[in-house]
C-alpha positions in Angstrom: 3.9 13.9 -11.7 5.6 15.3 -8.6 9.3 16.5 -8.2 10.7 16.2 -5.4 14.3 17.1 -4.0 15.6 14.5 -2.3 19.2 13.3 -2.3 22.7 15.0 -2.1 26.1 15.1 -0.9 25.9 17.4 2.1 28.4 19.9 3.3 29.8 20.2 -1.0 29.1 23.4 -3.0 26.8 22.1 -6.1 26.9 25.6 -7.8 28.1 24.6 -11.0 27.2 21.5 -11.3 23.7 19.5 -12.4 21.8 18.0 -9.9 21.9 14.1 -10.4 18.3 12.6 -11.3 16.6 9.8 -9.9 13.5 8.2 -11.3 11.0 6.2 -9.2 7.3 5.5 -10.0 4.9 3.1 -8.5 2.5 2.8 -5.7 -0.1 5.2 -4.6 -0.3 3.8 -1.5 2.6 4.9 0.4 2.8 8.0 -1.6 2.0 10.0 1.0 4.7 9.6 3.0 7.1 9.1 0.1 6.3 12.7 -0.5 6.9 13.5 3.5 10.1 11.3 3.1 11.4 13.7 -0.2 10.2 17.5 1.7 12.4 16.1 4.6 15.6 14.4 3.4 15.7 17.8 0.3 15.7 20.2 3.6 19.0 17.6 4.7 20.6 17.0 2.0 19.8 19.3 -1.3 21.8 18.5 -4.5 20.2 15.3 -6.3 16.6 15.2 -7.7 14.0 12.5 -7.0 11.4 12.5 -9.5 8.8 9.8 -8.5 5.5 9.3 -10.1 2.7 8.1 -8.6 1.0 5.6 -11.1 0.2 2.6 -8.9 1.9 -0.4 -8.3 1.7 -2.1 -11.9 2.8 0.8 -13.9 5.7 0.9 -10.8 6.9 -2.4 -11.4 6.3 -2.6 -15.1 8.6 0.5 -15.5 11.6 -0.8 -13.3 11.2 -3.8 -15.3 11.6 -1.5 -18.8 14.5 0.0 -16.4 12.5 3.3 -17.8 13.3 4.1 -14.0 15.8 3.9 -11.1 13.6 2.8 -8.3 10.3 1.0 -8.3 7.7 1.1 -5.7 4.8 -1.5 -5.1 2.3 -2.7 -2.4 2.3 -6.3 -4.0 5.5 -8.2 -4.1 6.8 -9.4 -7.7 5.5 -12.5 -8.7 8.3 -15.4 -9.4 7.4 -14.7 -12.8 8.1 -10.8 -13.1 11.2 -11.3 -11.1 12.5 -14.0 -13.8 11.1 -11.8 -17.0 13.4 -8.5 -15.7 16.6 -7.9 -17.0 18.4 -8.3 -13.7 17.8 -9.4 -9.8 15.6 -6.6 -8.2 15.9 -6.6 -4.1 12.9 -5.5 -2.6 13.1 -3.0 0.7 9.8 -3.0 2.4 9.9 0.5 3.4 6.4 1.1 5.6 3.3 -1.3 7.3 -0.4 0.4 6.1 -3.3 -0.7 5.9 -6.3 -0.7 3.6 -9.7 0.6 4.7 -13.4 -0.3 3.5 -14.7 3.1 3.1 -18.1 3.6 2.6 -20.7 7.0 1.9 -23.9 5.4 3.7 -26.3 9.2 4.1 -28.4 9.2 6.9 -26.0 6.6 8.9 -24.0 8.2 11.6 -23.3 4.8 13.4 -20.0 2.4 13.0 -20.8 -0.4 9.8 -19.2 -4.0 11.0 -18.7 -6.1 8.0 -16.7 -9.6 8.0 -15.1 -10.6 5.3 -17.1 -13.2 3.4 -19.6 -10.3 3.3 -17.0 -7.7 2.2 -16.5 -10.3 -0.6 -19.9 -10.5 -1.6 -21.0 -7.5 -1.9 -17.5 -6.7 -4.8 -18.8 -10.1 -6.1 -22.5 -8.0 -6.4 -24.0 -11.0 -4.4 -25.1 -8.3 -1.7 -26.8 -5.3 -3.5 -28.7 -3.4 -0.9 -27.1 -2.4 2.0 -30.2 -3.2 4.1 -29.6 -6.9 3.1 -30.1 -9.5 6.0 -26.2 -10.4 6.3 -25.4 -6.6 6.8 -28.6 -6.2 9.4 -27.0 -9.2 11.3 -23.5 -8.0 12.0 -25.5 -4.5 12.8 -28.2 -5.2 15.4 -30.3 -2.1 16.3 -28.4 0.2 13.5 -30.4 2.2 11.4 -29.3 1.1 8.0 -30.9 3.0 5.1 -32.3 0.6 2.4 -30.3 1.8 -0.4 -28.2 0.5 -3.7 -24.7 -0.1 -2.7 -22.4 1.1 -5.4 -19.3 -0.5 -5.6 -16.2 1.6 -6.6 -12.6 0.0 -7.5 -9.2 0.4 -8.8 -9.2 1.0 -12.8 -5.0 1.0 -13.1 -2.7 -2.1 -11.9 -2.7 -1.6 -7.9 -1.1 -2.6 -5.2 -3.7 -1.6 -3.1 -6.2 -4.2 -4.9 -3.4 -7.0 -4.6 -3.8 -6.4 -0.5 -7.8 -6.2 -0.2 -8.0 -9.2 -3.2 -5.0 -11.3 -1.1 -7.5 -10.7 2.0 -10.4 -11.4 0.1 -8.9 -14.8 -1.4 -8.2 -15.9 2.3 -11.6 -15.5 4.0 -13.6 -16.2 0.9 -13.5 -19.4 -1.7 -15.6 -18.0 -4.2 -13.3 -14.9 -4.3 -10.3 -17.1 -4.3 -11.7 -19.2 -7.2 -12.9 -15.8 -8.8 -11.7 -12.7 -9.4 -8.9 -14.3 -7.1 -5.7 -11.8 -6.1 -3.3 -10.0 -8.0 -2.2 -6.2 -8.5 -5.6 -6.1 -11.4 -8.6 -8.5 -11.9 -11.8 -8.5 -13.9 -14.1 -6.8 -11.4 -17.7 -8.3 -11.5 -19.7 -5.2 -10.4 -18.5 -1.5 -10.0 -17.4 1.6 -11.2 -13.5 1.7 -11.2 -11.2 5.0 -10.2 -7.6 5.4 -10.8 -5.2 5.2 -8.0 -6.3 5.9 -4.3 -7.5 9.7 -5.0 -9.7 8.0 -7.9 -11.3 5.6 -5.5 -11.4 8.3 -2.6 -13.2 10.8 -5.0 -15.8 8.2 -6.4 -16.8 7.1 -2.6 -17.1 11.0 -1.5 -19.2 11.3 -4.7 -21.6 8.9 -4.4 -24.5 8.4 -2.2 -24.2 4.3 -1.4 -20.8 4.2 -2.3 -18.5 1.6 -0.6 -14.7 1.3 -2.0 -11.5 0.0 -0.4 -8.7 3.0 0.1 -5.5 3.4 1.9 -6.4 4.5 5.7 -4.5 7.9 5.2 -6.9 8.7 2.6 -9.8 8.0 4.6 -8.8 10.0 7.3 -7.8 13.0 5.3 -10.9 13.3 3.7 -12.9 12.7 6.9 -14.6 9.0 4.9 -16.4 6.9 7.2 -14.9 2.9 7.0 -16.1 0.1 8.4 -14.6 -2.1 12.0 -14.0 -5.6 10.2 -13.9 -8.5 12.2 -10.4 -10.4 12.4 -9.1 -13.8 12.2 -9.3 -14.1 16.0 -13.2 -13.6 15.5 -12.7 -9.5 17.4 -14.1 -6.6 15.4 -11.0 -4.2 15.1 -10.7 -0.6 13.4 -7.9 0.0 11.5 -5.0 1.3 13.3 -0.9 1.6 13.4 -1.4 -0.6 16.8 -3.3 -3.2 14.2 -1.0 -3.0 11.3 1.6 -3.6 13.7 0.2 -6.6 15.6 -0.5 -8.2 11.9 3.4 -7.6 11.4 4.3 -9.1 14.5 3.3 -12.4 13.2 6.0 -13.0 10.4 8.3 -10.5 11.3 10.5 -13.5 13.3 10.5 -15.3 10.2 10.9 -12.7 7.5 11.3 -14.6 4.6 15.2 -13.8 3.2 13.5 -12.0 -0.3 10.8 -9.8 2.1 8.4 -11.1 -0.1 5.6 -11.8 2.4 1.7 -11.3 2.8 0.0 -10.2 6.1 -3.5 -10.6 5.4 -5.7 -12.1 7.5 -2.8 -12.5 10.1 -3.5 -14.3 13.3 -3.8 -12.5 16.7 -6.2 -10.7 19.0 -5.4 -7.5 17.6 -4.3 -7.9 14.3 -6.3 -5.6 11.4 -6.6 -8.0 8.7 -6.5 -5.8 5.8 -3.0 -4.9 6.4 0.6 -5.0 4.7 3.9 -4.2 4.3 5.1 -1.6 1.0 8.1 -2.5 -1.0 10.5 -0.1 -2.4 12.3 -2.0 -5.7 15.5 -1.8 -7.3 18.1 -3.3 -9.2 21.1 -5.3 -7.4 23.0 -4.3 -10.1 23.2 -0.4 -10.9 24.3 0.8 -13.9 24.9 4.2 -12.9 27.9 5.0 -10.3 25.9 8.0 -9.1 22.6 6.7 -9.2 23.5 3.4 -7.2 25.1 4.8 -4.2 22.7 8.0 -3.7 19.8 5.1 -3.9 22.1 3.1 -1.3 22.0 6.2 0.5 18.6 7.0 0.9 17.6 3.7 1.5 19.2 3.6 4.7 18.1 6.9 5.6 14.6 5.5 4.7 15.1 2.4 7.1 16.1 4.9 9.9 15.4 7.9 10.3 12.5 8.2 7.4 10.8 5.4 9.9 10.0 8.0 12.6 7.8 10.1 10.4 5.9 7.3 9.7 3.1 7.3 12.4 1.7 11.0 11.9 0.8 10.1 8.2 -1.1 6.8 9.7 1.8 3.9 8.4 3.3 1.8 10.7 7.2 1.7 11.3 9.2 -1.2 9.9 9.7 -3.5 13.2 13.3 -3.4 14.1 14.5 -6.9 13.2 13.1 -6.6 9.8 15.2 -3.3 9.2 17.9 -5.0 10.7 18.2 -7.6 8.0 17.0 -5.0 5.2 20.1 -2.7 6.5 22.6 -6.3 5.4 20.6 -6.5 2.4 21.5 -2.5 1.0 25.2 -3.7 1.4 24.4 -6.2 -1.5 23.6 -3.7 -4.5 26.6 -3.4 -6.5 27.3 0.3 -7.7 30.1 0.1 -10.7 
C-alpha cells in the first residue's frame, strides 16, 4: 500500500485540524505516474491524504463498486453490466494513453524480435512452444534465434493490463477471440501467472525464455528487451508516446460521450497496436461534501497540469479535445 499526500486547500493553516482522507485503488498500470501525480500536487497543495492502492484493475473497480473507496482506477472500461450492478452512476475520466509491451528474456539474442499478432496469440495459446519455431524464423530473417522453450508469464490478479493485450489479441486473432477471448481475467491456457505489472516484470527478468506482456514503463525501467509488432497498416512499429498517440488520434474526434472506448489494433501508419487509454472512476454522486469537491479538484488538476508530466514516465498526454469534454464532464458530479 502507498500513502501519498495529495490534496488540500492551499494558502489555509491546517494545524489543528485532520487531514481529509481519500481512498483510491486499482490499476497497476498507470501507477507510476499516479505516484508522480501524488509527490507533485502534495508539494502544491498539502492538507488532504490520498491513499491509493495498487491492486490492479479488478480489485480497483470491484472496490469502488463495494464504495470500500473514493476513487477507482482501471485500464479496462466497466462493462454494461458492472456499471448497472453498482450502487450509483460512476463517470469515468480517462486520465493517461500507455501502452502495453511484449517483453521477452531471449539469452544469447542481442537483435530486435518482430512478432505479429496472430503469432503473439499463439504462442499464450501454447500453439508456438520454441522460440526457434518456423513462424518466428519468418518474421526474423538472418536473426540468430536460440532454440529454446518459451515460457509464457501472465497476470494472476483481475488486470487491466490483460483486458488491453486480450482486446488486441481478440482483434487480430479468431481463435483467441473464440478462446480465452478479452476481459480484465481469463483462463490462461499455458503459463506461469505474476501479480500486477512488477509480478510479470520480475517473472520475465527471472526466467531464461521468458516472454510476458508489461506496461512499457516497466520495461524500460528495468532495461527488458520487447519485441517491434507489426500494426494494422501492415508497418513494424516499437512502442512509443508518438504510437500511443497516433492510435488515439483515431477515436479521439469521436470520443464516445461515456469515454468508454478501445484503441487496439487502431488504424494508421503509425499507430502501436497495443495501446490504450487509463480511466480514473468515481461516483456522480458523492456522499461526502469534502471528499467530492477535493476529488473534483484534483481531477482537473489531473486533466491539466498532471498531463505535462506525463511523457518523462513513458504515457501519452490526454489529446486536447478529449480533456476538453472530460473538463464539462467534472462539472457533472454532484457534491452534497
Amino acid at each position: 500500500m502507498a500513502l501519498f499526500t495529495v490534496l488540500a486547500i492551499a494558502g489555509i493553516d491546517r494545524s489543528g485540524y485532520a487531514d481529509q482522507l481519500i481512498n483510491g485503488a486499482g490499476a497497476t498500470f498507470p501507477y507510476p505516474i499516479y505516484s508522480k501525480w501524488f509527490d507533485v500536487y502534495a508539494k502544491e497543495n498539502p492538507g488532504i491524504k490520498f491513499n491509493y492502492q495498487s491492486i490492479g484493475s479488478g480489485g480497483g473497480i470491484r472496490m469502488l463498486s463495494n464504495r470500500t473507496v473514493d476513487v477507482g482506477a482501471s485500464d479496462a472500461p466497466m462493462t454494461d453490466q458492472q456499471l448497472s450492478d453498482a450502487p450509483g452512476k460512476i463517470l469515468h475520466f480517462p486520465s493517461v494513453m500507455g501502452a502495453d509491451v511484449v517483453a521477452y528474456n531471449l539469452p544469447g539474442f542481442t537483435g530486435t524480435l518482430r512478432l505479429t499478432g496472430p503469432v503473439i496469440a499463439d504462442i499464450f495459446l501454447g500453439k508456438i512452444t520454441k522460440w526457434d519455431d518456423d513462424q518466428i524464423r519468418a518474421l526474423n530473417p538472418g536473426a540468430a534465434i536460440p532454440s529454446q522453450d518459451i515460457v509464457v508469464c501472465h497476470r494472476s490478479d483481475g488486470s487491466g493490463t490483460t483486458f488491453i493485450f486480450a482486446d488486441y489479441l481478440s482483434k487480430v486473432s479468431p481463435a483467441w477471440a473464440t478462446d480465452p477471448g478479452k476481459g480484465t481475467a481469463i483462463k490462461w491456457p499455458v503459463g506461469l501467472g505474476g501479480k500486477g505489472n512488477e509480478g510479470v516484470t520480475a517473472l520475465v527478468q527471472q526466467t531464461p525464455g521468458a516472454i510476458g506482456y508489461i506496461e512499457l514503463i516497466y520495461a524500460l525501467n528495468n532495461k527488458i528487451p520487447f519485441a517491434q509488432i507489426q500494426n494494422k497498416a501492415g508497418n513494424w512499429v516499437t512502442a512509443s508516446l508518438a504510437g500511443v498517440t497516433a492510435a488515439a488520434a483515431s477515436v479521439a474526434g469521436n470520443m464516445p460521450a461515456d469515454f468508454r472506448v478501445s484503441i487496439t489494433n487502431a488504424p494508421g501508419a503509425d499507430a502501436y497496436p497495443i495501446s490504450s487509454f487509463t480511466w480514473l472512476l468515481v461516483y456522480q454522486k458523492q456522499t461526502n461534501k469534502d471528499v467530492g469537491e477535493q476529488i473534483k479538484k484534483f481531477l482537473g488538476w489531473a486533466l491539466t497540469e498532471g498531463q505535462t508530466l506525463a511523457p518523462s514516465l513513458q504515457y501519452a498526454p490526454l489529446p486536447a479535445e478529449v480533456v476538453q469534454k472530460e473538463e464539462a464532464q467534472i462539472q457533472e458530479i454532484q457534491v452534497p
